[in-house]
Structure formats: structure tokens, C-alpha cells
Biopython code that builds the backbone (N, CA, C, O; Angstrom):
import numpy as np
from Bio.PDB.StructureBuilder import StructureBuilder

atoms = [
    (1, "UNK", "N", (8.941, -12.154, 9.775)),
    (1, "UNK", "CA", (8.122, -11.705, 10.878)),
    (1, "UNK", "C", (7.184, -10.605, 10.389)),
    (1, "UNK", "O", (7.582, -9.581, 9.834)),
    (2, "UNK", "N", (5.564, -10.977, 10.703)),
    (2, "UNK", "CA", (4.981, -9.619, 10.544)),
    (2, "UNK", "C", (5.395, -8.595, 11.036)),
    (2, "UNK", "O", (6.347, -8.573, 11.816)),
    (3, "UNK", "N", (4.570, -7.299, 10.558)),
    (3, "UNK", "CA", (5.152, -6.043, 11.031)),
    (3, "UNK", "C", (3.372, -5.706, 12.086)),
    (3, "UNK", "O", (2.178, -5.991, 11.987)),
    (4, "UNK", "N", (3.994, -5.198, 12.705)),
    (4, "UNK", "CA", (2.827, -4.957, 13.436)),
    (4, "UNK", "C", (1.645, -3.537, 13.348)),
    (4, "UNK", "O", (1.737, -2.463, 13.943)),
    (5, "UNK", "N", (0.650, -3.962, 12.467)),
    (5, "UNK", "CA", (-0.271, -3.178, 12.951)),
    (5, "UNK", "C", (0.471, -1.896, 11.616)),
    (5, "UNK", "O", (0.419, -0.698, 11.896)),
    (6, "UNK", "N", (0.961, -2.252, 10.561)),
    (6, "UNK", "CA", (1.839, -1.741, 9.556)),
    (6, "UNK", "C", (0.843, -0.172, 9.263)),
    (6, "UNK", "O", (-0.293, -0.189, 9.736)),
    (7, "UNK", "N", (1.400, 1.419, 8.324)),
    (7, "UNK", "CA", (0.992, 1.573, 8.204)),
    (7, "UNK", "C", (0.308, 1.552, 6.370)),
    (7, "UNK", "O", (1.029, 1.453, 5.377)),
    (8, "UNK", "N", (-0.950, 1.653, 6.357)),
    (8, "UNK", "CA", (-1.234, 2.061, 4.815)),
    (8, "UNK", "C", (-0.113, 2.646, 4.067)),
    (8, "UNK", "O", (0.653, 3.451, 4.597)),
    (9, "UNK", "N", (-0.013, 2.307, 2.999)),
    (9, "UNK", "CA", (1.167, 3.717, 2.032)),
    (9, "UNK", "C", (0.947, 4.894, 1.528)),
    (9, "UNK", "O", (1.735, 5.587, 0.885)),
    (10, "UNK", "N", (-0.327, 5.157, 1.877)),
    (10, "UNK", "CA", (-0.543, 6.478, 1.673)),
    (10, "UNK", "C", (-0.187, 7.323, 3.058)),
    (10, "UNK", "O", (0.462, 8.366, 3.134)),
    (11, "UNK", "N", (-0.709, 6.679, 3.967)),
    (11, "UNK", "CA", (0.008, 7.320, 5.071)),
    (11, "UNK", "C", (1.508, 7.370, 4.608)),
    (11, "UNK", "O", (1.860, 8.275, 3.851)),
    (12, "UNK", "N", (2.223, 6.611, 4.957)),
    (12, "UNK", "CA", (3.641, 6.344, 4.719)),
    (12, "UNK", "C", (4.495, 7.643, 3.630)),
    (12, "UNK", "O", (5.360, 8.480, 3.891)),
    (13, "UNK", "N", (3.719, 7.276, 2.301)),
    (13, "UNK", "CA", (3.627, 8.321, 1.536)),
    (13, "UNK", "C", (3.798, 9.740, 1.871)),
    (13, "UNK", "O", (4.713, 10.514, 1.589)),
    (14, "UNK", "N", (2.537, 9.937, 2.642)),
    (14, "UNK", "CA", (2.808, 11.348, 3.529)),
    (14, "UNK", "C", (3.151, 11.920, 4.493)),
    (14, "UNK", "O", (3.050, 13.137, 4.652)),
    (15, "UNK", "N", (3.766, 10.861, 5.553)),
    (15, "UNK", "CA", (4.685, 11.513, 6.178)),
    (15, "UNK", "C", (6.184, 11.248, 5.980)),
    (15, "UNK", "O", (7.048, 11.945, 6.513)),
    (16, "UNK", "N", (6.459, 10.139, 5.136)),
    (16, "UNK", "CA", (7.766, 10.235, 5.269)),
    (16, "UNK", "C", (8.698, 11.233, 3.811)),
    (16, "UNK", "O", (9.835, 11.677, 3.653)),
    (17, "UNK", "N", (7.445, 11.202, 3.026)),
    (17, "UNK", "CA", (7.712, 12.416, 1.589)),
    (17, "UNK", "C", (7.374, 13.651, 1.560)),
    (17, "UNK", "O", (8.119, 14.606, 1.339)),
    (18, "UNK", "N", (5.807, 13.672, 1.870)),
    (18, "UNK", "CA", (5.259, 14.816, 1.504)),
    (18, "UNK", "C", (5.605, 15.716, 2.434)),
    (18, "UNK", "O", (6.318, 16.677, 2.145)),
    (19, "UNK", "N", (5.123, 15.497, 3.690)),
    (19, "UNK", "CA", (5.575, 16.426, 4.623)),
    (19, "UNK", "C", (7.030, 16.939, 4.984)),
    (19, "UNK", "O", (7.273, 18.140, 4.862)),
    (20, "UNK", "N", (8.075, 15.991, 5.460)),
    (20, "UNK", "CA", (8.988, 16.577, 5.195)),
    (20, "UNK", "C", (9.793, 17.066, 4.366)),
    (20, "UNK", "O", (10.923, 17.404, 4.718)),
    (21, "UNK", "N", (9.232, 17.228, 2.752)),
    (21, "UNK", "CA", (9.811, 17.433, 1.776)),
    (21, "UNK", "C", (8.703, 18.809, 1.539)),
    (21, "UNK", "O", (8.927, 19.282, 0.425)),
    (22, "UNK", "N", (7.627, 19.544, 2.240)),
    (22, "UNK", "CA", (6.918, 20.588, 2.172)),
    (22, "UNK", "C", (6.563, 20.560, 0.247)),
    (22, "UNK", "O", (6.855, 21.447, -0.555)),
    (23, "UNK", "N", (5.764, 19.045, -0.077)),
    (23, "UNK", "CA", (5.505, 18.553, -1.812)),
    (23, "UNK", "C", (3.874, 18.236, -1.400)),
    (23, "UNK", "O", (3.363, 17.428, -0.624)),
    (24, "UNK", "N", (3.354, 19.216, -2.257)),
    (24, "UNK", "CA", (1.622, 18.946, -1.938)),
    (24, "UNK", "C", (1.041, 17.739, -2.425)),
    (24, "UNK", "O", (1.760, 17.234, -3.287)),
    (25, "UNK", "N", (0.035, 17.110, -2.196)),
    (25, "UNK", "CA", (-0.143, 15.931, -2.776)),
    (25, "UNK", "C", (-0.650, 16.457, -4.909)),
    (25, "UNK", "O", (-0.495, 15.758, -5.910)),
    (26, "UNK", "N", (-1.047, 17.437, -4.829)),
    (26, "UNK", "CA", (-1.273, 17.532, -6.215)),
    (26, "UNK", "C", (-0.080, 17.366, -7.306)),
    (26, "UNK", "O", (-0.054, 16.914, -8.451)),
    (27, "UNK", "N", (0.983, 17.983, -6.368)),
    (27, "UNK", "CA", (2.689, 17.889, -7.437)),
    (27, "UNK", "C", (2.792, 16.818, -6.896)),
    (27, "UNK", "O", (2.511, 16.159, -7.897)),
    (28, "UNK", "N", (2.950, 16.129, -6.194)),
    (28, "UNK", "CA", (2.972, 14.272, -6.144)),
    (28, "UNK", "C", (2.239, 13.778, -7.702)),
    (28, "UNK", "O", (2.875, 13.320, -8.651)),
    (29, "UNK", "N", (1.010, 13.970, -7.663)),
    (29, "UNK", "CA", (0.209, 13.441, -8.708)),
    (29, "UNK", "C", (0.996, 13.766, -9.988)),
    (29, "UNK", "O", (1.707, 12.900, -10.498)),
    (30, "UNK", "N", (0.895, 14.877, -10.465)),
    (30, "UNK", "CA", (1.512, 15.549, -11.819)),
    (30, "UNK", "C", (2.779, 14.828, -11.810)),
    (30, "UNK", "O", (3.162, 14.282, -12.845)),
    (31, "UNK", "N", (3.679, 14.761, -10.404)),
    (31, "UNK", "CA", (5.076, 13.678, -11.043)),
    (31, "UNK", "C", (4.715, 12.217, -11.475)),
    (31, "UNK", "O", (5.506, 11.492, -12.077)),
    (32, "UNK", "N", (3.574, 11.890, -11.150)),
    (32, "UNK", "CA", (3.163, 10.583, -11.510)),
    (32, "UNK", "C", (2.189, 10.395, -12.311)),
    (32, "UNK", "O", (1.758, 9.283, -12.619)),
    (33, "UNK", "N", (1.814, 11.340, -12.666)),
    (33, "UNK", "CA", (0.904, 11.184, -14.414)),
    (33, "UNK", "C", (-0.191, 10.869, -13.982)),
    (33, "UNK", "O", (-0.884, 10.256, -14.794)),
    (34, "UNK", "N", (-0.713, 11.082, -12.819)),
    (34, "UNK", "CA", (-2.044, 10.702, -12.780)),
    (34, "UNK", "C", (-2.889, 12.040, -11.601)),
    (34, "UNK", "O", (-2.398, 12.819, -10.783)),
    (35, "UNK", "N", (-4.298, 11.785, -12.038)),
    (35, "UNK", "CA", (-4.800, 12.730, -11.320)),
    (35, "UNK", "C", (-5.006, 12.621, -9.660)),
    (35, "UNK", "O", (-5.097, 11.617, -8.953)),
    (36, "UNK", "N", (-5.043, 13.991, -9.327)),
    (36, "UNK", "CA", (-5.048, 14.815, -8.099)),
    (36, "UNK", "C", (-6.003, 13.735, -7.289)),
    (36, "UNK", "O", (-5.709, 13.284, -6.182)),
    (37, "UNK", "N", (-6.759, 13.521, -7.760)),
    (37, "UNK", "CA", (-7.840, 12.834, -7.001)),
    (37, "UNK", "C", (-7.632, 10.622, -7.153)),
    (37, "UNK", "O", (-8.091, 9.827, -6.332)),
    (38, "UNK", "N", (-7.207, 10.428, -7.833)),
    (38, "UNK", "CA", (-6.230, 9.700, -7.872)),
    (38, "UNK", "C", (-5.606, 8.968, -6.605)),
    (38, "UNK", "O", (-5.712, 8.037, -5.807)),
    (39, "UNK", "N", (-5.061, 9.799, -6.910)),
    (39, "UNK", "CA", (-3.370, 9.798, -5.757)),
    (39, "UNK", "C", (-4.095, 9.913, -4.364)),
    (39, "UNK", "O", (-4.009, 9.028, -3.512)),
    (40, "UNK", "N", (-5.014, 11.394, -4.155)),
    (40, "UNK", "CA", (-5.780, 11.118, -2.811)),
    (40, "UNK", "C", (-6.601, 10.219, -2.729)),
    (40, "UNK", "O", (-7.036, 10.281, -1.579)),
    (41, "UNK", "N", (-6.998, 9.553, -3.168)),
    (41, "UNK", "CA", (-8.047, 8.190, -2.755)),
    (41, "UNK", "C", (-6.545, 7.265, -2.447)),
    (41, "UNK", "O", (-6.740, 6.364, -1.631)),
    (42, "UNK", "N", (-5.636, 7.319, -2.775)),
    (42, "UNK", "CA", (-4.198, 6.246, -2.083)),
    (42, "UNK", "C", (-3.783, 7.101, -0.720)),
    (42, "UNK", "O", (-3.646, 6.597, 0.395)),
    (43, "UNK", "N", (-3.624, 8.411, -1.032)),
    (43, "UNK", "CA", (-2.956, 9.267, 0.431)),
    (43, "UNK", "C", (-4.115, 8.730, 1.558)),
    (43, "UNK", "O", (-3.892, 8.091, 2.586)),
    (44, "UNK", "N", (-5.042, 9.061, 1.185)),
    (44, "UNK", "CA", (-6.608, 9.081, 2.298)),
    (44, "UNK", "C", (-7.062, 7.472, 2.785)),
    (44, "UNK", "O", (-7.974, 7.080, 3.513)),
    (45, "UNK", "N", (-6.063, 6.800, 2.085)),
    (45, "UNK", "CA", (-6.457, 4.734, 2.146)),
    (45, "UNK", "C", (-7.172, 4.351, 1.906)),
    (45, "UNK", "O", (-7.654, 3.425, 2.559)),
    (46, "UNK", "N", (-8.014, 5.086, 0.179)),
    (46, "UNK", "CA", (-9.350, 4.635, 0.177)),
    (46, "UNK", "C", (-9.088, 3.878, -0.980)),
    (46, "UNK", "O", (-10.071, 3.546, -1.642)),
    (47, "UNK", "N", (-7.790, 3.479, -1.428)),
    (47, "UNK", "CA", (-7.618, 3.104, -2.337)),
    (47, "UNK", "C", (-6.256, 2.459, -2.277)),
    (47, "UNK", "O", (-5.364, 3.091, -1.712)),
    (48, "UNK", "N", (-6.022, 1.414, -2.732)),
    (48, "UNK", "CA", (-4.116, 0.638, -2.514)),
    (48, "UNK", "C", (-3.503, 0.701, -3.769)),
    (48, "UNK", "O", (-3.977, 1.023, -4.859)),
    (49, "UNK", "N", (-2.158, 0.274, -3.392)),
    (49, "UNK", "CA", (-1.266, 0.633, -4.298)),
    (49, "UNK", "C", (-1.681, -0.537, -5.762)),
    (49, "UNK", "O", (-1.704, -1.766, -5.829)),
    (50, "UNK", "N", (-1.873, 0.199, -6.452)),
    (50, "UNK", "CA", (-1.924, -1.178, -7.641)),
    (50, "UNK", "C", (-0.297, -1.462, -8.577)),
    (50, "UNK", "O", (0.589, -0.645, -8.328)),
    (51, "UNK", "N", (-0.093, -2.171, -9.221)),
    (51, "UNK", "CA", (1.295, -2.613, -9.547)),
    (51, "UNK", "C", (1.874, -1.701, -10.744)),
    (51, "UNK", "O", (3.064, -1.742, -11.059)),
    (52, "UNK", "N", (0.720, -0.692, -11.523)),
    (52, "UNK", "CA", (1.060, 0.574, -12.397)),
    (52, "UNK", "C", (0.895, 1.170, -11.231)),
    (52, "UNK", "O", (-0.310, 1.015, -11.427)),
    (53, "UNK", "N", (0.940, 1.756, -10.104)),
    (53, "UNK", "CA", (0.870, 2.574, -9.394)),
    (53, "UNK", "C", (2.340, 2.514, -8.481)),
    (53, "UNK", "O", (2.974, 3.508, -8.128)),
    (54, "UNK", "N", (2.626, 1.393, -8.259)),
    (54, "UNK", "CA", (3.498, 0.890, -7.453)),
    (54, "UNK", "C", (5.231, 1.463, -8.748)),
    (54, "UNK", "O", (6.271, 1.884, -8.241)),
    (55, "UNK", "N", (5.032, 1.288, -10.451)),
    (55, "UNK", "CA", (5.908, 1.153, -10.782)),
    (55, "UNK", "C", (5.910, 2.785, -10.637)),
    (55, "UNK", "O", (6.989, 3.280, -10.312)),
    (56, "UNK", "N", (4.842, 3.632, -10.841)),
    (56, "UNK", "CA", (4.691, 5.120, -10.989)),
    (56, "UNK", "C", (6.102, 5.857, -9.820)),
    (56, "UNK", "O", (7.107, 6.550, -9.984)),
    (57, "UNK", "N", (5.307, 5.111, -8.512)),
    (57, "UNK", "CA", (6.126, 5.434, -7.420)),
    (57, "UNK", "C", (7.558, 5.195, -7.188)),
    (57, "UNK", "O", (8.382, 5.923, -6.635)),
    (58, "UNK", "N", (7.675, 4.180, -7.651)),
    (58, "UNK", "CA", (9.259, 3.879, -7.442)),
    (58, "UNK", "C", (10.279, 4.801, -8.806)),
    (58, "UNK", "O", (11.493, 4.836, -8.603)),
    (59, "UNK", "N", (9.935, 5.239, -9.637)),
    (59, "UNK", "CA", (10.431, 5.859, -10.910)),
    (59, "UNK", "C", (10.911, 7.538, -10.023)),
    (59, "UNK", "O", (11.915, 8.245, -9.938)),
    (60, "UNK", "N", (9.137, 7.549, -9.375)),
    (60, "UNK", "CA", (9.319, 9.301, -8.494)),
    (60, "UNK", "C", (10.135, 8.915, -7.475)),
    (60, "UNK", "O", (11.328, 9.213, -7.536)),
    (61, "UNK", "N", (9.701, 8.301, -6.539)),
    (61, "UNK", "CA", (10.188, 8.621, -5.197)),
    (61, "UNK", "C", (11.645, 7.725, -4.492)),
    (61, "UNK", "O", (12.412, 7.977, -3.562)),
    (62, "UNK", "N", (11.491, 6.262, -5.770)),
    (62, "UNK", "CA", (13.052, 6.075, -5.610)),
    (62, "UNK", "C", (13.343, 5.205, -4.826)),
    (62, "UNK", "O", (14.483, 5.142, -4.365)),
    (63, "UNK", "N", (11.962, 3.956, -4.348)),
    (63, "UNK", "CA", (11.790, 2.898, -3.777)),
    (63, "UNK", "C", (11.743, 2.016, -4.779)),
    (63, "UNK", "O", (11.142, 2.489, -5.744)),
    (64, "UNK", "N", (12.137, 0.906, -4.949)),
    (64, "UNK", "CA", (11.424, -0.510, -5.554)),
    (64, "UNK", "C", (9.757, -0.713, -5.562)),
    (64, "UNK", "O", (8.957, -0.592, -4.634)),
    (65, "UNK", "N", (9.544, -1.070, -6.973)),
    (65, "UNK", "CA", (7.848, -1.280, -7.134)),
    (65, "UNK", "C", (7.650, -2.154, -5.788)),
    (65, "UNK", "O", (6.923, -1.981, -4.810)),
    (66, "UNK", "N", (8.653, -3.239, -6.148)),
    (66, "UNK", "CA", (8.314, -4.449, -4.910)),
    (66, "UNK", "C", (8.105, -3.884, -3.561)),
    (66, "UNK", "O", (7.018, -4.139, -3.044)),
    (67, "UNK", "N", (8.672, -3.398, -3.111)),
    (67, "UNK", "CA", (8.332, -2.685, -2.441)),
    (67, "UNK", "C", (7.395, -1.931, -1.427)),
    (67, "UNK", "O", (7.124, -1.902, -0.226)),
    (68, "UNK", "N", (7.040, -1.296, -2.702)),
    (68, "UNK", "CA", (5.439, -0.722, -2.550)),
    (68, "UNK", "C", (4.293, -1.795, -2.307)),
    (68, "UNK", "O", (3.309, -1.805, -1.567)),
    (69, "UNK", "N", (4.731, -2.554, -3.084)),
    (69, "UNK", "CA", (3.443, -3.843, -3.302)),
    (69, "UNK", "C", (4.048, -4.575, -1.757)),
    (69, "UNK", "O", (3.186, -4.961, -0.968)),
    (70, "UNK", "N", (4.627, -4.639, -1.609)),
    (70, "UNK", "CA", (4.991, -5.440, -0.192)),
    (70, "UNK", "C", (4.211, -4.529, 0.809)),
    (70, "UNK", "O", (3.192, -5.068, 1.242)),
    (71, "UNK", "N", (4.386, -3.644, 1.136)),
    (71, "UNK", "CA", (3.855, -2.429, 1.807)),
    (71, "UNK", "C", (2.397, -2.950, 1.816)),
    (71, "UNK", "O", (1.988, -3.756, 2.651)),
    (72, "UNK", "N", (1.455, -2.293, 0.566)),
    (72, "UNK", "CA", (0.574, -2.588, 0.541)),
    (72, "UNK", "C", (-0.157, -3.994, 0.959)),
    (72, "UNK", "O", (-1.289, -4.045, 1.440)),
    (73, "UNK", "N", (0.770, -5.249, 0.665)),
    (73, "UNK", "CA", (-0.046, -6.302, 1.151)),
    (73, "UNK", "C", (0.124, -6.642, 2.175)),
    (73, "UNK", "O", (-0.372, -7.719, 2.505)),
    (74, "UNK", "N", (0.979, -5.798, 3.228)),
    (74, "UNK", "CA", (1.575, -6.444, 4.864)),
    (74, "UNK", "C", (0.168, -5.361, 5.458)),
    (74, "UNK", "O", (-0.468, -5.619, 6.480)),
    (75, "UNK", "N", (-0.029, -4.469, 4.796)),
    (75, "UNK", "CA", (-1.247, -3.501, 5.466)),
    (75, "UNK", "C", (-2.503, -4.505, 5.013)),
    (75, "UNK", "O", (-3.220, -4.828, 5.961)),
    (76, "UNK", "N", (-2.810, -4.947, 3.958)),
    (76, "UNK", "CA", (-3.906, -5.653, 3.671)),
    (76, "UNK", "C", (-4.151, -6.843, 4.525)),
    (76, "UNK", "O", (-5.058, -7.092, 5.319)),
    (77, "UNK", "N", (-3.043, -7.547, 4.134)),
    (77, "UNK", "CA", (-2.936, -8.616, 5.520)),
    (77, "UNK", "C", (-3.362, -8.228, 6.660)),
    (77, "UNK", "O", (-4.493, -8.546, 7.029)),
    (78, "UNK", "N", (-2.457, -7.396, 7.504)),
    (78, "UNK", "CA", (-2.918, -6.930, 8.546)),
    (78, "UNK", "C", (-4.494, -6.635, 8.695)),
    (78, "UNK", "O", (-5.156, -6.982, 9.674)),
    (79, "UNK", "N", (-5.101, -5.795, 7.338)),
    (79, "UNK", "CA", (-6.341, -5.308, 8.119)),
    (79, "UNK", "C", (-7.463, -7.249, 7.930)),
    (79, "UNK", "O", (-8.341, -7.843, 8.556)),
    (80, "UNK", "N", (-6.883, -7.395, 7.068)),
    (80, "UNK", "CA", (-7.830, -9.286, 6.685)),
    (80, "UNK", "C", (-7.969, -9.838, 8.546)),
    (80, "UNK", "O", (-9.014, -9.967, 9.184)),
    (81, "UNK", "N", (-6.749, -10.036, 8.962)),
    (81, "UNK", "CA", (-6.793, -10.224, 9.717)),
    (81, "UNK", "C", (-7.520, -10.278, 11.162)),
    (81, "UNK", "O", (-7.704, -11.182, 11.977)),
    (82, "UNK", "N", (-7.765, -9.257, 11.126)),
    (82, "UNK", "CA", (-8.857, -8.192, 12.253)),
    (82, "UNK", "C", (-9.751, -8.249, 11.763)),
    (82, "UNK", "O", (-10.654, -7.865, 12.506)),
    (83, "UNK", "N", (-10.309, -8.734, 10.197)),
    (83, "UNK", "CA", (-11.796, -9.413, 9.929)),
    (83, "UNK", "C", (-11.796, -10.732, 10.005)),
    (83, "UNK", "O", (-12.281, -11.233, 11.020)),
    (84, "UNK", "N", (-11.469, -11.256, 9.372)),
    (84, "UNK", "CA", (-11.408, -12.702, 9.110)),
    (84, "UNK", "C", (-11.954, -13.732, 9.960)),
    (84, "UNK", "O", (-10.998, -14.103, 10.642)),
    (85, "UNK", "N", (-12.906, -14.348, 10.264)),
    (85, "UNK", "CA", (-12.402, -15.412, 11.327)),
    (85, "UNK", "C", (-12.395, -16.607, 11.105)),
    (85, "UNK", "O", (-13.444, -16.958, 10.566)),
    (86, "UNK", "N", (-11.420, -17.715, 11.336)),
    (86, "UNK", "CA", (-10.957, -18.723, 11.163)),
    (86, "UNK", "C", (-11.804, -20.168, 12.043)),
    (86, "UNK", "O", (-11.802, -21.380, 11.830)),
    (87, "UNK", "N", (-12.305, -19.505, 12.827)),
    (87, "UNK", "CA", (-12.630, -20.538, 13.649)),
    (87, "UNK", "C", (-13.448, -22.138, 13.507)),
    (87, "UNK", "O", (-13.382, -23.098, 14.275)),
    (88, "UNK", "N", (-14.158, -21.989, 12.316)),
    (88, "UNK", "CA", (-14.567, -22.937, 12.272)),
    (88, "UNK", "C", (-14.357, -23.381, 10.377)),
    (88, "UNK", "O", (-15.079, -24.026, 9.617)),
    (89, "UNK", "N", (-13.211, -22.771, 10.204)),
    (89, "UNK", "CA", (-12.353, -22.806, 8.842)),
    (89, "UNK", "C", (-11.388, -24.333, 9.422)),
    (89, "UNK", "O", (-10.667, -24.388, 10.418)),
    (90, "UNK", "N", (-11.664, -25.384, 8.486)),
    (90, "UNK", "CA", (-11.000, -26.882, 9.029)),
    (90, "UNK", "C", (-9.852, -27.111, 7.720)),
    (90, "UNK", "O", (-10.095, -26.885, 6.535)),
    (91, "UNK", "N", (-8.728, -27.551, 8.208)),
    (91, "UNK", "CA", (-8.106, -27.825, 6.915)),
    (91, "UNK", "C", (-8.232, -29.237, 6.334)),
    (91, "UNK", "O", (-8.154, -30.260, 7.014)),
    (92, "UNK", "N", (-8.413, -29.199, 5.144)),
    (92, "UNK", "CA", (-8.291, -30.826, 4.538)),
    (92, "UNK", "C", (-7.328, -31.599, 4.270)),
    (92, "UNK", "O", (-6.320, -31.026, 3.857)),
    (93, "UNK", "N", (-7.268, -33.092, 4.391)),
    (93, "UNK", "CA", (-6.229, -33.427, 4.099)),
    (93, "UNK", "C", (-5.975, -34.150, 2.776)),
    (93, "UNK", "O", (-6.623, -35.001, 2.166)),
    (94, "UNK", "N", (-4.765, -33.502, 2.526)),
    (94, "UNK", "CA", (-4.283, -33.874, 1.064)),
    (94, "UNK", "C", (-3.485, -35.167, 0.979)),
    (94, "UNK", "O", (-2.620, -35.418, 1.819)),
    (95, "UNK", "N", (-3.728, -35.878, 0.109)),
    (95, "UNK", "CA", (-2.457, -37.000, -0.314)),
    (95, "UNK", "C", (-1.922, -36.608, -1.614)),
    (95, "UNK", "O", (-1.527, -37.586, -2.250)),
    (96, "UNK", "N", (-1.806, -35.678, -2.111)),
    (96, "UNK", "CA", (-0.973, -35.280, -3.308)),
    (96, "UNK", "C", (-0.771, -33.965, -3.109)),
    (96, "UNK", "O", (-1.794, -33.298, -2.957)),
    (97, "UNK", "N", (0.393, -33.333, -3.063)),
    (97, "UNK", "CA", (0.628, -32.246, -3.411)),
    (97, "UNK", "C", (1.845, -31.412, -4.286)),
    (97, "UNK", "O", (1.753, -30.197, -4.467)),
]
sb = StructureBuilder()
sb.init_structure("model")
sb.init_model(0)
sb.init_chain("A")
sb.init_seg("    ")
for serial, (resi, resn, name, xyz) in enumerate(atoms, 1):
    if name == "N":
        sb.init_residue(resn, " ", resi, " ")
    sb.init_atom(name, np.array(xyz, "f"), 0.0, 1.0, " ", f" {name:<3s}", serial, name[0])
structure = sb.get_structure()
């Protein structure tokens, strides 16, 4: 079952780590070897989890890469969705598959 209306993981990221763990996003970055600005283009959703990013996270914070990447593509999905339109998208029919 989809999740509805899921959020980004950078959101996710920051409220369910950063904030209640009072961890700035810059010491986020430095635990993950990558730069400050980085990491905020993922906190801010201007940017998704990529699968070196995804393994970064799960090493720090102690989730499964899969995980992360699941995250990220139930939000991608979701936003495809709310663009996409299907309507005059026809399916073909196959005799081999």
C-alpha cells in the first residue's frame, strides 16, 4: 500500500534526528564525510537520497541503505504522480512477454 502524501528524507531526517537529538545539520555532514552544503540541498529537498548517500546514512544514523532509497522513491513517486498525466497514455498489447 502507498503511503500517503510521504514525507521527503530530508524532512524526515530532521525531525525525527536532528531535532530531537539537538545535532546541527553541519555535524550531520562531518559524520557523513560530506559537505555542509551537501547534506542541506537533501535536508531543504532540493536534492534526494542517492545510493552513496543512502549507504553514508545508514552507517550514521542506523537505518538500512534500503531503506533510505525506499523513502526516497515512495516521495518521488508520490510527487510523479501529482505531475504526470496518464490520460491519453494507451497500453499496448503484447503477445510475448
Amino acid at each position: 500500500m502507498a503511503m500517503y502524501n510521504p514525507p521527503h528524507p530530508g524532512e524526515f531526517i530532521t525531525e525525527v534526528y536532528l531535532k530531537p537529538n539537538d545535532i546541527s545539520g553541519r555535524e550531520l555532514a562531518v559524520s557523513l564525510g560530506v559537505s555542509p552544503s551537501t547534506l542541506n540541498r537533501v535536508l531543504n529537498g532540493a536534492s534526494g537520497i542517492s545510493p552513496e548517500m543512502a549507504l553514508r546514512l545508514s552507517k550514521v544514523l542506523g537505518r538500512s541503505a534500503e531503506s533510505w532509497l525506499v523513502m526516497q522513491t515512495n516521495y518521488d513517486l508520490w510527487q510523479a504522480r501529482k505531475k504526470v498525466r496518464l490520460g491519453k497514455i494507451k497500453r499496448i498489447e503484447l503477445t510475448a512477454v
